[in-house]
DRENMILO-476293 format. One record per residue (C-alpha): residue number from 0; residue in one letter; chain; x, y, z. Coordinates in nm, 2 decimals, m for minus. Layout:
! residues N
[atom NUM a A [X Y Z]],
...
This chain:
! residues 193
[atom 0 x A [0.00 0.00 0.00]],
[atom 1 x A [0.15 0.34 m0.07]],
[atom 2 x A [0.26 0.57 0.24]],
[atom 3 x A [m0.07 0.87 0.28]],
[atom 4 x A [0.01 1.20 0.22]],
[atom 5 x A [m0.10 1.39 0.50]],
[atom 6 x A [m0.24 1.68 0.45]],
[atom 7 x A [m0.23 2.00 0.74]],
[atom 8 x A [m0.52 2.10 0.83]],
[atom 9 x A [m0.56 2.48 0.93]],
[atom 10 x A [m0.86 2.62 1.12]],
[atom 11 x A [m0.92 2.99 1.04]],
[atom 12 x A [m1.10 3.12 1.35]],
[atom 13 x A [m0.99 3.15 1.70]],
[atom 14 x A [m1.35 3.23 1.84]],
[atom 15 x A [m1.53 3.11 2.15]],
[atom 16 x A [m1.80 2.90 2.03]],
[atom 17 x A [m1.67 2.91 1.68]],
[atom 18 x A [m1.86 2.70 1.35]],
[atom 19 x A [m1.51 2.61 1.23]],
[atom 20 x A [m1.47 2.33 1.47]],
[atom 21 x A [m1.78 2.14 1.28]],
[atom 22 x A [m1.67 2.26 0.93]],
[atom 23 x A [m1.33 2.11 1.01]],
[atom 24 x A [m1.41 1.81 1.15]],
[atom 25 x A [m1.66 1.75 0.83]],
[atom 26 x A [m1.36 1.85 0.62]],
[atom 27 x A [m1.13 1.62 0.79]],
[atom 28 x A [m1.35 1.32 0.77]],
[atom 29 x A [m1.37 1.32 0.42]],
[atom 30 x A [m1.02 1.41 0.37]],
[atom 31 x A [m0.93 1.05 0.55]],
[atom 32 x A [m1.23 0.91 0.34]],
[atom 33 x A [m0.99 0.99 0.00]],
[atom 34 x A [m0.70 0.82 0.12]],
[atom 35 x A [m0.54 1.16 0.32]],
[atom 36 x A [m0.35 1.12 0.65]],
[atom 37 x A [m0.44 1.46 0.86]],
[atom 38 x A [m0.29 1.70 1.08]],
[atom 39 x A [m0.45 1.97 1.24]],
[atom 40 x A [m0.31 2.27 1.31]],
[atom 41 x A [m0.53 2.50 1.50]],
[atom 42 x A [m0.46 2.90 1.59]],
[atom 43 x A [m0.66 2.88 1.89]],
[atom 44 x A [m0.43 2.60 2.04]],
[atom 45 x A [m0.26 2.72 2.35]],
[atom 46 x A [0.10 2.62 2.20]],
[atom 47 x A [0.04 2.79 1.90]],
[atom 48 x A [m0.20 3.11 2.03]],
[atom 49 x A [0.15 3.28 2.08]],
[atom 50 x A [0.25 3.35 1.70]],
[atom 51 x A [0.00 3.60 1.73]],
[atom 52 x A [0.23 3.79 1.95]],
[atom 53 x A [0.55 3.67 1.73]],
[atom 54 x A [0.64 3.47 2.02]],
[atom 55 x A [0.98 3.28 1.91]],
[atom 56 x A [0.92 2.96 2.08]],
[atom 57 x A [0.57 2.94 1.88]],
[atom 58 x A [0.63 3.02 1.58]],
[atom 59 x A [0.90 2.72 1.56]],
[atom 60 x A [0.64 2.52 1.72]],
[atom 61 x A [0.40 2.60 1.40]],
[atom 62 x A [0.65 2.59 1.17]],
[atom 63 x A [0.78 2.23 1.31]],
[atom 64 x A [0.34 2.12 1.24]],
[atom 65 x A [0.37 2.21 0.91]],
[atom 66 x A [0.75 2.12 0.80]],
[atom 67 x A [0.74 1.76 0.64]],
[atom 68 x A [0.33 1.82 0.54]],
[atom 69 x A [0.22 1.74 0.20]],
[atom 70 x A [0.01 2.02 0.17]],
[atom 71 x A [m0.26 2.20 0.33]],
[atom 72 x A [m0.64 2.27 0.35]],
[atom 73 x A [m0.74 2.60 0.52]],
[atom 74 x A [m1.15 2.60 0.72]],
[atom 75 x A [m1.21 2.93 0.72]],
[atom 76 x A [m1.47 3.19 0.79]],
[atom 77 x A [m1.51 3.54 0.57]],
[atom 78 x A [m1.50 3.84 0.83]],
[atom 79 x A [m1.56 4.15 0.65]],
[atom 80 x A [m1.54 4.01 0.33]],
[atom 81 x A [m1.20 3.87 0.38]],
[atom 82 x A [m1.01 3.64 0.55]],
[atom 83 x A [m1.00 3.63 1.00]],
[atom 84 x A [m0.67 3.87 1.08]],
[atom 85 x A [m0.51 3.61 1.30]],
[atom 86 x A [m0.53 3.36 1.05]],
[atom 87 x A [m0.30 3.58 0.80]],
[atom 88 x A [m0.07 3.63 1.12]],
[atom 89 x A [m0.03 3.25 1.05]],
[atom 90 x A [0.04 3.23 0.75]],
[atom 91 x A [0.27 3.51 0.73]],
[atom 92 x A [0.47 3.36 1.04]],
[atom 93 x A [0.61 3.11 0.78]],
[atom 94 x A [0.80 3.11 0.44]],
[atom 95 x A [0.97 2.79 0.33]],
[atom 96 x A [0.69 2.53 0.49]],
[atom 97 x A [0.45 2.70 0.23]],
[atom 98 x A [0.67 2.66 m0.08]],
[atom 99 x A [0.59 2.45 m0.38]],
[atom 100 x A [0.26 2.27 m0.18]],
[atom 101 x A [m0.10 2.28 m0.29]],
[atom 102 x A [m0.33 2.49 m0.09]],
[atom 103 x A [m0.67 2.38 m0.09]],
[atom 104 x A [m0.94 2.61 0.05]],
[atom 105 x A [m1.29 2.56 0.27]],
[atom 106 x A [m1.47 2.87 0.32]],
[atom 107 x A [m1.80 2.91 0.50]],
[atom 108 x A [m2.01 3.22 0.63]],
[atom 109 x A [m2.31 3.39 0.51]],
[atom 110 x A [m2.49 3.37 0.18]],
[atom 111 x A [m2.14 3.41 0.06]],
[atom 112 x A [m2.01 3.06 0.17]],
[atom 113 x A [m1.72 3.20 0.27]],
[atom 114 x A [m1.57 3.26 m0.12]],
[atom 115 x A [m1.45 3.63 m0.03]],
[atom 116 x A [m1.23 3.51 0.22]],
[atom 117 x A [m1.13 3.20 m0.03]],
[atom 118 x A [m1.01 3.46 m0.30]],
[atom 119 x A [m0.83 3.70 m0.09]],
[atom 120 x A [m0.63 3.43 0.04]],
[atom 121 x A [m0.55 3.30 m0.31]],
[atom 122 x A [m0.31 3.64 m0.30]],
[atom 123 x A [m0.19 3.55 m0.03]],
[atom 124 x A [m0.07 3.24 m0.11]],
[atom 125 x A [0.05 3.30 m0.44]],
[atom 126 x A [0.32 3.53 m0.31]],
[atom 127 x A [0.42 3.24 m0.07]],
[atom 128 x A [0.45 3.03 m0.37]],
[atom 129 x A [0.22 2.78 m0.33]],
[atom 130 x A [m0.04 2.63 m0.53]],
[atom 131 x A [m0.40 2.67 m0.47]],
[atom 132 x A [m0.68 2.45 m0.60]],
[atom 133 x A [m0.90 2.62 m0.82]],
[atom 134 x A [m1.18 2.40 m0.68]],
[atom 135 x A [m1.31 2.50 m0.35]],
[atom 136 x A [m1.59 2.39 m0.12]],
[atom 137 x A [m1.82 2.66 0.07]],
[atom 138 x A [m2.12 2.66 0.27]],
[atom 139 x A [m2.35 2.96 0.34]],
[atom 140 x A [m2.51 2.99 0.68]],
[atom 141 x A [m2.34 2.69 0.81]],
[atom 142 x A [m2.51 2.71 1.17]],
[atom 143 x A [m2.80 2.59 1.02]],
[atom 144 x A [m2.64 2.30 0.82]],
[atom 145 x A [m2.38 2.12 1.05]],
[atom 146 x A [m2.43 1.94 1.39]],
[atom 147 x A [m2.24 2.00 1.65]],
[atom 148 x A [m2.04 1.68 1.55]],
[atom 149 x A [m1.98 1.82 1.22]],
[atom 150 x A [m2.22 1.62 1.04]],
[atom 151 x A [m2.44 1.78 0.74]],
[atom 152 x A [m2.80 1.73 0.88]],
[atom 153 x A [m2.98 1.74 0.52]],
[atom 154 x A [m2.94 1.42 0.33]],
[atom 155 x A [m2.96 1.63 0.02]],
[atom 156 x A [m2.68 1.92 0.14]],
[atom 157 x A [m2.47 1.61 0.23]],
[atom 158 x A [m2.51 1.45 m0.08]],
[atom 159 x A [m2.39 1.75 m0.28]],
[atom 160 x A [m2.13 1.86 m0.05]],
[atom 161 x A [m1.99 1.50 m0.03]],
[atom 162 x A [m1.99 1.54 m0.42]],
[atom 163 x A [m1.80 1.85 m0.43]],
[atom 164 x A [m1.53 1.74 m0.17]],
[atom 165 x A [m1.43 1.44 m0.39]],
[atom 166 x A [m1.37 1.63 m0.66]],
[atom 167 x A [m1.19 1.86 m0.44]],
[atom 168 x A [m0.99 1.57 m0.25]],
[atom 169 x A [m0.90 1.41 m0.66]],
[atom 170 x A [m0.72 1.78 m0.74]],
[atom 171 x A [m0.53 1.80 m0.38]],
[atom 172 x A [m0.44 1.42 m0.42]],
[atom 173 x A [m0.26 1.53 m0.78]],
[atom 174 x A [m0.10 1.83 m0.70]],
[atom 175 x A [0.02 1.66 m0.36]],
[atom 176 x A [0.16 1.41 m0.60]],
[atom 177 x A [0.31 1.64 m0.88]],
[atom 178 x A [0.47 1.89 m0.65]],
[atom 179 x A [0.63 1.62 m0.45]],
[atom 180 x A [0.78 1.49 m0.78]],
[atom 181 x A [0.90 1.79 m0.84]],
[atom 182 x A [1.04 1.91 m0.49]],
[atom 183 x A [1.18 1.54 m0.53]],
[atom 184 x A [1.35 1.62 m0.86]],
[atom 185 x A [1.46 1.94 m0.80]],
[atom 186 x A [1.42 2.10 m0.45]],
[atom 187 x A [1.23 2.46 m0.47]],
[atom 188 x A [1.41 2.74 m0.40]],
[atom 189 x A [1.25 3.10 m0.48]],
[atom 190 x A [1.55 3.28 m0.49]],
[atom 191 x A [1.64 3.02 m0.78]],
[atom 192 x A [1.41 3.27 m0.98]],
């Protein structure tokens, strides 16, 4: 059987009583459904709440999470039509673990689903030289569609989202592949440029 890639998965809020906890464990689930080995790397954990400070001894705690990942898939809300502050504190308290991996990206919120926050990130990203998927999965008003297990209550919503993820999960499984081929052949280097 060939080794799982494992896939890091990052939550995007840090709220008390936040919906990202359902939409990640949903996300999750069907990640390990395709064949994906997980990791989850979580902003509101007490050892990583710190990079938000710049703490030291954090950020080489985060950056040791996401070091030998295959690539990631970022849960995240849309605040003010963009993506939650502290979650591009993250991201920007990293370089190299971000290089030359596929980005895939969950958004959620109101009738939006989320995609404002999807598309600023895809700037983001780009300039961190990764790959993002150019499929995504989103849900609008997710309070009313998950449980607090992160199941999709409607049959019919589960159905479709189930749909969308595997289509999702068959891009991230190829670009995992391809870029690890190519990081294999020739390791990435920016400054290469």
């Amino acid at each position: 059987m060939a080794e799982r890639r494992c896939i890091g998965v990052i939550l995007g809020s840090i709220r008390e009583g936040r919906i990202n906890d359902r939409v990640a464990f949903w996300v999750i689930r069907q990640l390990e459904f395709h064949g994906f080995a997980t990791r989850t790397i979580d902003p509101a954990d007490p050892d990583l709440l710190p990079v938000q400070m710049g703490d030291a001894a954090a950020i080489a705690r985060l950056r040791d999470r996401m070091a030998d990942l295959d690539g990631f898939v970022i849960v995240t809300p849309e605040y003010n039509h963009a993506e939650p502050g502290h979650l591009k504190t993250l991201i920007d308290y990293v370089t190299a673990e971000w290089w030359a991996r596929p980005v895939g990206l969950i958004g959620y919120g109101g009738i939006s689903g989320g995609l404002r926050a999807v598309e600023a990130l895809r700037i983001i990203l780009a300039e961190l030289h990764t790959v993002t998927l150019r499929d995504t999965v989103s849900f609008a008003s997710p309070w009313r569609k998950f449980d607090e297990l992160g199941h999709i209550i409607d049959p019919n919503d589960a159905a479709a989202a189930e749909a969308a993820m595997a289509v999702f999960a068959h891009r991230l499984e190829w670009w995992v592949d391809a870029l690890a081929d190519a990081r294999h052949a020739r390791p990435y280097h920016p400054e290469d440029e």
